[in-house]
C-alpha positions in Angstrom: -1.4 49.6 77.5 -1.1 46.7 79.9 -2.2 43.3 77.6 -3.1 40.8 81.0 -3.9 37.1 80.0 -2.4 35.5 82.6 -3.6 36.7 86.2 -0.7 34.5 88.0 1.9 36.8 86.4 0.1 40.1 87.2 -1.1 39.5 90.7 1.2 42.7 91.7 -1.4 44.6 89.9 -4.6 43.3 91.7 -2.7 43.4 94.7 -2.2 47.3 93.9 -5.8 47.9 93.3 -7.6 46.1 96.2 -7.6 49.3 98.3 -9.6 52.7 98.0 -6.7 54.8 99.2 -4.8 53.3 95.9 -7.7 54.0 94.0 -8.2 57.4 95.0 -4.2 58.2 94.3 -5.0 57.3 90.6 -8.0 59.0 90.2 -6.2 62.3 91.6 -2.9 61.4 88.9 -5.6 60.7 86.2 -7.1 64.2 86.8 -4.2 66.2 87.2 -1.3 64.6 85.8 2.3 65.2 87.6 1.6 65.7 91.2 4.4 65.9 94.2 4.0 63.3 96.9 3.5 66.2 99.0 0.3 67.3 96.9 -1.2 64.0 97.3 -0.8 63.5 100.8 -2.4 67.1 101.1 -5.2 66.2 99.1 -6.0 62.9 100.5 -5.4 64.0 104.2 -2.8 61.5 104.5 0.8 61.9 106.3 3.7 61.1 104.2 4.7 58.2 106.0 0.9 56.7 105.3 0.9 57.6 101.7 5.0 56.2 100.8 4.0 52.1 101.4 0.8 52.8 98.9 2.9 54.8 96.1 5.6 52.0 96.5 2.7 49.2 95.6 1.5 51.3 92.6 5.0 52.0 91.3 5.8 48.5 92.0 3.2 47.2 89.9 3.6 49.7 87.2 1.0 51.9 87.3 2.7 54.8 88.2 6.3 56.1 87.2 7.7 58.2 90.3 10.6 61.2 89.1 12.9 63.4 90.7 11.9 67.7 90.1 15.4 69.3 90.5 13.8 72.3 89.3 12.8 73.2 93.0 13.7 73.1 96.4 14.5 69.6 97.9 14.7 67.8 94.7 10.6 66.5 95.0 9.6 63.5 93.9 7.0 63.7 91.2 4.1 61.1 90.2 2.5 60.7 86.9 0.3 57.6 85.4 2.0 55.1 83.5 -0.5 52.7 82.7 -3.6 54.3 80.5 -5.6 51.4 79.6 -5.3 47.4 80.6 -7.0 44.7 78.5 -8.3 41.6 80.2 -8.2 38.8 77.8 -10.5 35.8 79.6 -10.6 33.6 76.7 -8.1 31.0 76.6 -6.8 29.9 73.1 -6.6 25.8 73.0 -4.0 24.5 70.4 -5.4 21.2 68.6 -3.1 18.0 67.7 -1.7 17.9 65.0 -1.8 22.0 64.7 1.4 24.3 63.4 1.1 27.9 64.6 3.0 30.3 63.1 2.8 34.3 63.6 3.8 37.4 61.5 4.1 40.7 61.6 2.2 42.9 59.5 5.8 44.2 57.9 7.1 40.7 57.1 5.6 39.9 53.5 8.1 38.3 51.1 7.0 40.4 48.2 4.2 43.4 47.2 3.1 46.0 44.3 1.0 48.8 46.2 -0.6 52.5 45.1 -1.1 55.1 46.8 -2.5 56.2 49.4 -0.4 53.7 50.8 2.6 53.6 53.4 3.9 51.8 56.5 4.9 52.2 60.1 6.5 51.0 63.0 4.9 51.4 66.3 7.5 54.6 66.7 7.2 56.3 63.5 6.5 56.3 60.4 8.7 54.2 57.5 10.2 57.2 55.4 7.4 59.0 53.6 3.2 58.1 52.9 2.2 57.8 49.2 5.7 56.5 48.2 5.3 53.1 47.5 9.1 52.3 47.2 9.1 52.4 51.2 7.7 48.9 50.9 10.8 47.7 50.3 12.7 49.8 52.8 14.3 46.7 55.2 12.7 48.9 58.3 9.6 47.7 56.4 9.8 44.1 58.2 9.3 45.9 61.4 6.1 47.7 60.9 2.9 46.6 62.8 0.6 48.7 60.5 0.1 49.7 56.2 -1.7 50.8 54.0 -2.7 51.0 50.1 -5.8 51.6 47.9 -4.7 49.0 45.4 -2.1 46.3 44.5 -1.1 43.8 46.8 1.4 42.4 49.8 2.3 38.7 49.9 3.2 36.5 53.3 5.4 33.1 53.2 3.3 31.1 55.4 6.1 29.0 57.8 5.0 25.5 57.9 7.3 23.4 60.1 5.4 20.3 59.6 6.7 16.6 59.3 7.2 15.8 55.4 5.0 12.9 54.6 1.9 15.2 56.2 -1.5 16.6 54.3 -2.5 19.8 54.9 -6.4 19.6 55.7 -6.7 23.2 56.5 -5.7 26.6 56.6 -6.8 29.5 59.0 -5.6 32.9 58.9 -6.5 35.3 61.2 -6.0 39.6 61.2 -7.6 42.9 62.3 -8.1 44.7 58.7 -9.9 47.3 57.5 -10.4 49.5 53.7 -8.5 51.9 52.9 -9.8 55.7 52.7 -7.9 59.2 52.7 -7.8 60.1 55.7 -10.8 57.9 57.3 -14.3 57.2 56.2 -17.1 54.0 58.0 -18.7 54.0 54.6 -15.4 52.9 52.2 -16.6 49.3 50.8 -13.2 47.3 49.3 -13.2 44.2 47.7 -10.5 41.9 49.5 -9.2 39.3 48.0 -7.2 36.3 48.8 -5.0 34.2 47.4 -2.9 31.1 48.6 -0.4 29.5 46.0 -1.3 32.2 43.7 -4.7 30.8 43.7 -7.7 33.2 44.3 -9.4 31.4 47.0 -11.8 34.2 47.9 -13.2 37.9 48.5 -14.7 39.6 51.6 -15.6 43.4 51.3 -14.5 45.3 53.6 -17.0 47.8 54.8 -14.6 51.3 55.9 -12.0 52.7 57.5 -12.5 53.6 61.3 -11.3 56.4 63.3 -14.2 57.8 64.9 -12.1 56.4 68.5 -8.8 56.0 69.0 -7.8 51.6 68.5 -7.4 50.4 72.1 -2.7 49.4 70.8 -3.1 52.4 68.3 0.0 54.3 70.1 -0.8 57.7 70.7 1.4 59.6 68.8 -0.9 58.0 65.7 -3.1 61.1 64.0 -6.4 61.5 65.4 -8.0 60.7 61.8 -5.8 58.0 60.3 -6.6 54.2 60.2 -7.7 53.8 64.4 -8.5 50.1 64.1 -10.2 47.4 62.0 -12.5 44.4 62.1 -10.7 41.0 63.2 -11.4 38.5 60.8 -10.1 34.7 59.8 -10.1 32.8 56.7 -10.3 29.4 56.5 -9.8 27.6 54.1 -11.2 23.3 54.6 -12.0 20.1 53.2 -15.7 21.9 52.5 -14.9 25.2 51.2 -13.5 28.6 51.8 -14.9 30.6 54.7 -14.5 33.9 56.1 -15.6 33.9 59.7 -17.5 31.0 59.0 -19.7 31.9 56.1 -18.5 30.2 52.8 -17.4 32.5 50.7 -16.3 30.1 48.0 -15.9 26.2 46.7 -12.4 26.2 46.9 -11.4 23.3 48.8 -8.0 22.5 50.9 -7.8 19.6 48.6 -8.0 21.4 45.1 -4.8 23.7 46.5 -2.8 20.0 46.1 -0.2 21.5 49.1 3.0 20.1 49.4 4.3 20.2 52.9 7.7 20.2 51.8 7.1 23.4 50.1 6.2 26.5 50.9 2.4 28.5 51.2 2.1 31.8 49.7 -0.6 34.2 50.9 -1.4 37.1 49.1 -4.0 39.5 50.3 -5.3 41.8 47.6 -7.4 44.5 46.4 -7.0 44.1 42.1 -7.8 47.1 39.8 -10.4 44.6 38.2 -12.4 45.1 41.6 -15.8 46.2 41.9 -15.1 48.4 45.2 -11.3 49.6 44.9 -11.4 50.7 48.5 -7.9 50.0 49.6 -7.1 47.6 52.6 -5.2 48.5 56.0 -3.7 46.1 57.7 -3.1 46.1 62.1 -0.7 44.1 64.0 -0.1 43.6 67.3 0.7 47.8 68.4 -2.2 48.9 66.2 -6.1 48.8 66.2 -7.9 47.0 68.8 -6.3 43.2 69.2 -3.2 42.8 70.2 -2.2 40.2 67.5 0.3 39.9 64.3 -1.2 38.1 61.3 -1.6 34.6 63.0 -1.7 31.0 60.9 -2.9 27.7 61.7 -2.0 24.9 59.5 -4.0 21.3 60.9 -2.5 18.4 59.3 -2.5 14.6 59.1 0.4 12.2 59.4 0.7 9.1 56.6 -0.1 5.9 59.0 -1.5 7.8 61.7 
């Protein structure tokens, strides 16, 4: 997966695409796979010398991976796809004055109490075994980009690198999550809640647990009917309320959580036994589900005298 937000930096790619001779070498590698130069030229019609500067561009830009076959006569060269799927992000994020942006990664909580199902993984394998909750505090936990449990909790230290003499005047958090079923299920309502400074400041319900196609970072090693991907959503927590995506989903104000930027913010993301839906909650980062993003804070402030 190619992430492209910035066209400047991946003009090589463009470059490689703008020509139907290009395109029609990736459709033949998409449909078969490892192919010789040889096989290509054949197929196309082309001489080797007219195919070599157009494999050169689309190795150059990374779409393709060229390897040596010293299985056979003459050592070939073999090519084979690299690139399966590229994302074009056209959006733009602006950052505000007076904004701290901090991100984590799904693995990086400070502290947690989870039941199974449950379990954790990095975006190469899995962190010891599922359905053993004492792999939450394994230290490869801090590099996992996806987990899992049906209930319990995991708690974040929210960095907030702000001048000392600041107020807080809101709070947006931002993930991909999703319930928590065995195996997978669209219809698995959970009650999510959240929490920052140990104070509940709300509950969304999460609707299921989605796997019916592959997440568009899910690696694909992942199992075909395990958590694919999620729905992105953000909290935010203002002067006027607590909302989720911009519905208000409570009267807890930025001003009733009395913040002190010298201190540190606690998130805790939830599903309690005392729920109405124990559905469990998953949780994506950046190499899982379909945005390529960790669990990202905002943190607007205002300076004393300014």
């Amino acid at each position: 997966m190619r992430y492209i937000k910035d066209f400047q930096e991946e003009l090589s790619i463009f470059r490689a695409l703008g020509s139907e001779v290009r395109i029609s070498i990736l459709e033949l590698l998409m449909k078969n796979g490892r192919m010789s130069m040889n096989e290509i030229a054949t197929s196309l019609n082309l001489s080797n010398g007219a195919l070599t500067p157009h494999i050169r561009k689309l190795e150059e830009s990374d779409l393709i991976r060229i390897n040596s076959d010293s299985s056979t006569h003459g050592n070939l060269r073999m090519c084979e796809p690299h690139l399966d799927k590229m994302l074009f992000i056209l959006h733009r994020e602006s950052r505000h004055h007076n904004e701290y942006v901090s991100h984590l990664r799904v693995g990086q909580y400070s502290s947690c109490e989870v039941y199974p199902t449950c379990g954790l993984s990095t975006t190469k394998e899995l962190v010891g075994e599922v359905d053993d909750p004492r792999y939450f505090t394994h230290p490869m936990h801090l590099e996992s980009d996806i987990l899992w449990f049906t209930k319990g909790y995991v708690e974040y230290m929210i960095p907030c690198i702000i001048p000392a003499d600041s107020t807080v005047e809101q709070i947006s958090i931002s993930a991909e999550v999703s319930s928590e079923a065995p195996g997978s299920n669209p219809n698995w309502p959970s009650d999510i809640h959240f929490y920052l400074n140990d104070k509940f400041v709300g509950m969304w319900t999460s609707p299921g647990d989605y796997a019916d196609v592959p997440g568009l970072f899910t690696p694909t090693w992942w199992f075909s009917n395990w958590n694919q991907y999620g729905l992105l959503k953000t909290l935010e927590v203002r002067q006027d309320g607590t909302f989720m995506d911009d519905e208000k989903i409570s009267d807890v104000t930025i001003q009733s959580l009395q913040l002190d930027a010298r201190l540190p913010i606690y998130f805790r993301v939830a599903v309690p036994d005392t729920a109405r839906h124990i559905g469990g909650l998953t949780i994506f980062g950046r190499d899982f589900g379909n945005y390529n993003q960790d669990i990202d804070f905002r943190i607007h402030y205002s300076v004393k005298g300014m």
